[in-house]
C-alpha positions in Angstrom: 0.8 17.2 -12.0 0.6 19.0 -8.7 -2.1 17.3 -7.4 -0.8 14.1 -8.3 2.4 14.6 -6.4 0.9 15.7 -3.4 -1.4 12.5 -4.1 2.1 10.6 -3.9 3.1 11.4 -1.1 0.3 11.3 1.2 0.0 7.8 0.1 3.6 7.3 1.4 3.0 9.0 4.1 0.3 6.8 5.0 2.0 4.0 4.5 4.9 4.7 6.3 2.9 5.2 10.0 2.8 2.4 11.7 -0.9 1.0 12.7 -1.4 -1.6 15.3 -3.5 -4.5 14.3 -5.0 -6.8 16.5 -6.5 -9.4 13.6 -5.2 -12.7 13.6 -6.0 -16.0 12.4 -7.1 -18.9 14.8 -3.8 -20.7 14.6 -1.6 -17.3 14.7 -3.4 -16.3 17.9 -2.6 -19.7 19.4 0.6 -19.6 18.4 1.4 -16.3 19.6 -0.3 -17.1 23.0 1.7 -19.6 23.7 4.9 -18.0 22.9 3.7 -15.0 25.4 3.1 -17.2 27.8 6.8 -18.8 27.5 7.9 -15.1 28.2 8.7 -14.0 24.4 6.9 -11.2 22.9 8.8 -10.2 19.5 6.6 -13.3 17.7 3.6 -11.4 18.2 5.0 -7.9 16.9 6.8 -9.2 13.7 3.5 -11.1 13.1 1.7 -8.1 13.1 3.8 -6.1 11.1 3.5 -9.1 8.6 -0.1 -8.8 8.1 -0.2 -5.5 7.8 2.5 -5.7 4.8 0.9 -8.3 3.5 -2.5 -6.0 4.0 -0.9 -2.9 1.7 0.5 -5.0 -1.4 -2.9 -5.3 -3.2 -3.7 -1.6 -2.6 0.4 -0.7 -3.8 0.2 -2.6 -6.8 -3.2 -1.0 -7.7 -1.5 2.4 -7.4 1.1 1.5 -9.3 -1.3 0.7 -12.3 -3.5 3.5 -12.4 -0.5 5.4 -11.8 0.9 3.8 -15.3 -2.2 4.0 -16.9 -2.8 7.5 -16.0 0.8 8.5 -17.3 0.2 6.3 -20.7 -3.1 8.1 -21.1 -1.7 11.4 -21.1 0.6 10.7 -23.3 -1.6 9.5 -25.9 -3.9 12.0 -25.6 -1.1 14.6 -26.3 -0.4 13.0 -29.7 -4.0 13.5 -31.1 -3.7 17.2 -30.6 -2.0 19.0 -33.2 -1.3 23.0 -33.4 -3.9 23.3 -30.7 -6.4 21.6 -32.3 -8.4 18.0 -31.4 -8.8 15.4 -33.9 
C-alpha cells in the first residue's frame, strides 16, 4: 500500500508541472499566427494548455481503472482466504 501511495503521488506530481508543447494542428497554428500577429498572445497559451489537458484524460481515466480494479481484486482475494489458509 506503500508503494502504491507513493505511485499516487508521483503521478500527481507529474501532472501538476507544467510542460510546454509546441504541437498544433494546421488550422490552430494559423489561427494562432494570426492572432500574434494582431499583437495578442494569451490565444496561443490557453491553446496549449488545452491540448495538453486534453493529452492527460486518457492516461487519468486509465489510472483510475486499474486503480479500481486493483482495489476490487484485493478485496476478493481476501475473501478466499480463511484462517490463513487458500482455497
Amino acid at each position: 500500500m506503500k508503494n502504491l501511495s507513493k505511485a499516487f503521488f508521483l503521478f500527481i506530481g507529474f501532472m501538476m508541472t507544467q510542460i510546454t508543447s509546441f504541437a498544433q494542428c494546421a488550422m490552430c497554428r494559423a489561427s494562432v499566427e494570426n492572432n500574434v500577429s494582431n499583437g495578442e498572445t494569451t490565444i496561443g497559451a490557453g491553446l496549449n494548455t488545452g491540448i495538453l489537458y486534453l493529452f492527460t484524460m486518457p492516461y487519468l481515466i486509465a489510472a483510475v481503472i486499474g486503480f479500481l480494479w486493483y482495489r476490487n481484486a484485493k478485496k476478493r482475494k481476501s475473501k478466499f482466504v480463511f484462517q490463513g489458509e487458500k482455497f
